[in-house]
Backbone as CSV, one residue per row, in Angstrom:
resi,resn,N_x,N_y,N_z,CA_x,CA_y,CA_z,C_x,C_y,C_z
1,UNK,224.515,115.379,146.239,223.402,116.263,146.530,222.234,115.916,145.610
2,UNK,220.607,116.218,146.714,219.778,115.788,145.552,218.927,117.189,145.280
3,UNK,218.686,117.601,144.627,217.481,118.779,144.231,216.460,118.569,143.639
4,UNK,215.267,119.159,143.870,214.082,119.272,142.846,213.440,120.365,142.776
5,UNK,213.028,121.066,142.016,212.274,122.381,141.805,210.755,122.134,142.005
6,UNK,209.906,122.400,142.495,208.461,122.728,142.298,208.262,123.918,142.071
7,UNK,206.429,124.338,141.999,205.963,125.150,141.498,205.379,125.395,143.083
8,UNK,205.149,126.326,143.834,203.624,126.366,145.098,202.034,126.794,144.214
9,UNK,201.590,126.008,144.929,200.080,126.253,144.248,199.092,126.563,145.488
10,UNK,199.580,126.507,146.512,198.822,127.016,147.683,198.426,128.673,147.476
11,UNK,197.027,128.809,147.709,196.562,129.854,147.716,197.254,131.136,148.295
12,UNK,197.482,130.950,149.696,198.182,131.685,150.327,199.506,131.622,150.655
13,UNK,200.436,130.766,149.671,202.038,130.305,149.683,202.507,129.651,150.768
14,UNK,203.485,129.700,151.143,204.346,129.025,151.989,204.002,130.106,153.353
15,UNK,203.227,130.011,154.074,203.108,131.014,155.603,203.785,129.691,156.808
16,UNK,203.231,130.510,157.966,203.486,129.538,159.255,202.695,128.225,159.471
17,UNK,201.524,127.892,158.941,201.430,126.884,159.512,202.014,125.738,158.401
18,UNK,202.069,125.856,157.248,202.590,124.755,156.442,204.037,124.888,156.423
19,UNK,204.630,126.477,156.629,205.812,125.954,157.229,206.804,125.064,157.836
20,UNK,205.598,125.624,159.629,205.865,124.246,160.484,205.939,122.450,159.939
21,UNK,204.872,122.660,159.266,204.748,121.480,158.508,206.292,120.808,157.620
22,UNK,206.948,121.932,157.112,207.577,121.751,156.196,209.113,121.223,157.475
23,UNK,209.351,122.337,158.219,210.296,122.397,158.946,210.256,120.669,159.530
24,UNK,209.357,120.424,160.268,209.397,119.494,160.906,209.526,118.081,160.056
25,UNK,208.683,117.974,158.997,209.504,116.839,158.627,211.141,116.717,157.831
26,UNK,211.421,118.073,157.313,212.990,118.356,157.296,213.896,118.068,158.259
27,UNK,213.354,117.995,159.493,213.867,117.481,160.902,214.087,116.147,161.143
28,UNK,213.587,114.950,160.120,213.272,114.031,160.129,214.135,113.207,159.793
29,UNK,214.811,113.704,158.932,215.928,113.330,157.492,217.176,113.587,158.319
30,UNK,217.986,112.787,157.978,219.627,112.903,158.455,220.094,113.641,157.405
31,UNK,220.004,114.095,156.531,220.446,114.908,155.504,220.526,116.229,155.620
32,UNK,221.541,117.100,155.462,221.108,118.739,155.769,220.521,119.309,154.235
33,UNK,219.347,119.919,155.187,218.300,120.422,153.693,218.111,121.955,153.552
34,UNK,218.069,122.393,152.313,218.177,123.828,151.951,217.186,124.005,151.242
35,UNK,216.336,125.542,151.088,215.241,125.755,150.576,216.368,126.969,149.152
36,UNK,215.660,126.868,148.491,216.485,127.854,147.488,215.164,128.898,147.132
37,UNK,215.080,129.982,146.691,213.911,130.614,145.604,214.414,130.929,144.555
38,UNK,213.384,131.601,143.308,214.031,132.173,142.397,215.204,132.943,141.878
39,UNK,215.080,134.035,143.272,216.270,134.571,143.149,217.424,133.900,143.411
40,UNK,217.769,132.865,143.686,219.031,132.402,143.967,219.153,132.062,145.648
41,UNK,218.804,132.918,146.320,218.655,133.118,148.087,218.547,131.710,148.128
42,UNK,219.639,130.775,149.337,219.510,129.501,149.776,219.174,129.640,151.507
43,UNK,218.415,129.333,152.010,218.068,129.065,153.709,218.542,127.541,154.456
44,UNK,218.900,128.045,155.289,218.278,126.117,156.047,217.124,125.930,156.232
45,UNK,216.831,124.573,155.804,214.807,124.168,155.699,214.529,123.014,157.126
46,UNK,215.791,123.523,157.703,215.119,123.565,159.212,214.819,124.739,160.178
47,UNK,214.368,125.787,159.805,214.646,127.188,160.468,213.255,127.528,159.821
48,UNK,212.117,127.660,160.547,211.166,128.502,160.247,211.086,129.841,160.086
49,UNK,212.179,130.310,161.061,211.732,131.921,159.858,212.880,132.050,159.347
50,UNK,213.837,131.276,158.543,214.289,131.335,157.332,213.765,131.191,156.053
51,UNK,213.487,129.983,156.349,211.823,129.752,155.461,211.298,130.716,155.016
52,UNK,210.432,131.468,156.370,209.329,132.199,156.185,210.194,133.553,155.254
53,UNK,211.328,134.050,155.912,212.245,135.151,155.463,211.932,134.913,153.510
54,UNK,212.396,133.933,153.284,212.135,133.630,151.849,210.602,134.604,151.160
55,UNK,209.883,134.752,151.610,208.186,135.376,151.581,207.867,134.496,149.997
56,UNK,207.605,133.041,149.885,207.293,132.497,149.311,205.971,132.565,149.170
57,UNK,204.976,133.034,147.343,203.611,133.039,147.278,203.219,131.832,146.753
58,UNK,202.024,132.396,146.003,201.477,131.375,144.790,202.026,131.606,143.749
59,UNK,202.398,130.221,143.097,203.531,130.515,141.698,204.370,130.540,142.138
60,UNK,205.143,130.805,143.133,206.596,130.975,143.523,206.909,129.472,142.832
61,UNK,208.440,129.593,142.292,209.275,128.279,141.864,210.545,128.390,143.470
62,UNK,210.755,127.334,143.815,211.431,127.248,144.432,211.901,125.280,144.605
63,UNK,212.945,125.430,144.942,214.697,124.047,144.586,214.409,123.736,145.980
64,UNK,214.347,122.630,146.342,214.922,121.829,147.990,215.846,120.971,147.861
65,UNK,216.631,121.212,148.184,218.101,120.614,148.320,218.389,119.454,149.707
66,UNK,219.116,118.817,149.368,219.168,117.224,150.066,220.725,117.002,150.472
67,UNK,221.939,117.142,151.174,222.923,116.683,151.607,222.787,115.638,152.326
68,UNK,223.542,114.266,151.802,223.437,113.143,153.374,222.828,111.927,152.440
69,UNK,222.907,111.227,153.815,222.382,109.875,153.167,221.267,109.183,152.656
70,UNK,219.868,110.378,153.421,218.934,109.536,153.108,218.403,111.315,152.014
71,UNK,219.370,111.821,151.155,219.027,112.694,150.638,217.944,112.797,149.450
72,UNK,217.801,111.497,148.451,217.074,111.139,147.435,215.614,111.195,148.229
73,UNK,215.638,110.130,148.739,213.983,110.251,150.281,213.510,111.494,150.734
74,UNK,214.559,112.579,150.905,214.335,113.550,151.907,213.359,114.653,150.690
75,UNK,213.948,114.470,149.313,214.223,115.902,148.400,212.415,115.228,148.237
76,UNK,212.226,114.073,147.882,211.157,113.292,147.158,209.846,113.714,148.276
77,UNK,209.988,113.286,149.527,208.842,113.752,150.680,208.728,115.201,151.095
78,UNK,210.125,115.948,150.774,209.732,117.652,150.703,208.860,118.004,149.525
79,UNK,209.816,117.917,148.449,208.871,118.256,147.111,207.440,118.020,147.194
80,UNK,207.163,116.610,147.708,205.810,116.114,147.725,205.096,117.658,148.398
81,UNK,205.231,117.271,149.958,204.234,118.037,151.036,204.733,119.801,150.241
82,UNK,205.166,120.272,149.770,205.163,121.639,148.976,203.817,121.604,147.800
83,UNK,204.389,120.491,146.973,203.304,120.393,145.912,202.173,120.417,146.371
84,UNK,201.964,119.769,147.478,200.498,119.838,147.774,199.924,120.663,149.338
85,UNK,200.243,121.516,149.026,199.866,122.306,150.567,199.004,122.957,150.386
86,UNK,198.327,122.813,151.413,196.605,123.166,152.430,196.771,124.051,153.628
87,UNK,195.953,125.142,152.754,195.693,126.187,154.000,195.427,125.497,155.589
C-alpha cells in the first residue's frame, strides 16, 4: 500500500466539481484508492458522494491511499491534483 497526506488549500475545499475531477482520474489507476480525513473516516475515492460525504474544507489534512500495481503513480497524481485545486 502507498499513502500520502496533503494539506487542501482550495478556497472552497473539496466540493463537486473538483471532486469529479478527483473521482475520475482515481478511475484511471488499476489500484483500489481510498480517501481517509482527519478523523480517521476511510471512503472509496471512486464514489463521489463518498468523497463529498467526507465535507472536506480549507486546511482539511487528509491520506489517499493506493492498493495495486500502479499504486506509487496513483497516490503521486492524486496527491498532486488535491494540492493544487481550482475553483
Amino acid at each position: 500500500m502507498a499513502s500520502k497526506t496533503v494539506m487542501i488549500n482550495n478556497e472552497t475545499g473539496l466540493h463537486t466539481r473538483p471532486g469529479n475531477e478527483f473521482v475520475s482520474l482515481a478511475k484511471t489507476f488499476k489500484s483500489a484508492i481510498e480517501v481517509e480525513n482527519a478523523a480517521g473516516t476511510k471512503v472509496k475515492g471512486t464514489s463521489l458522494l463518498k468523497l463529498l460525504s467526507l465535507g472536506i474544507k480549507k486546511g482539511a489534512t487528509i491520506t489517499v491511499h493506493a492498493t495495486g500495481e500502479d499504486e506509487q503513480e496513483a497516490v503521486e497524481k492524486l496527491a498532486h491534483l488535491l494540492e493544487n485545486l481550482k475553483d
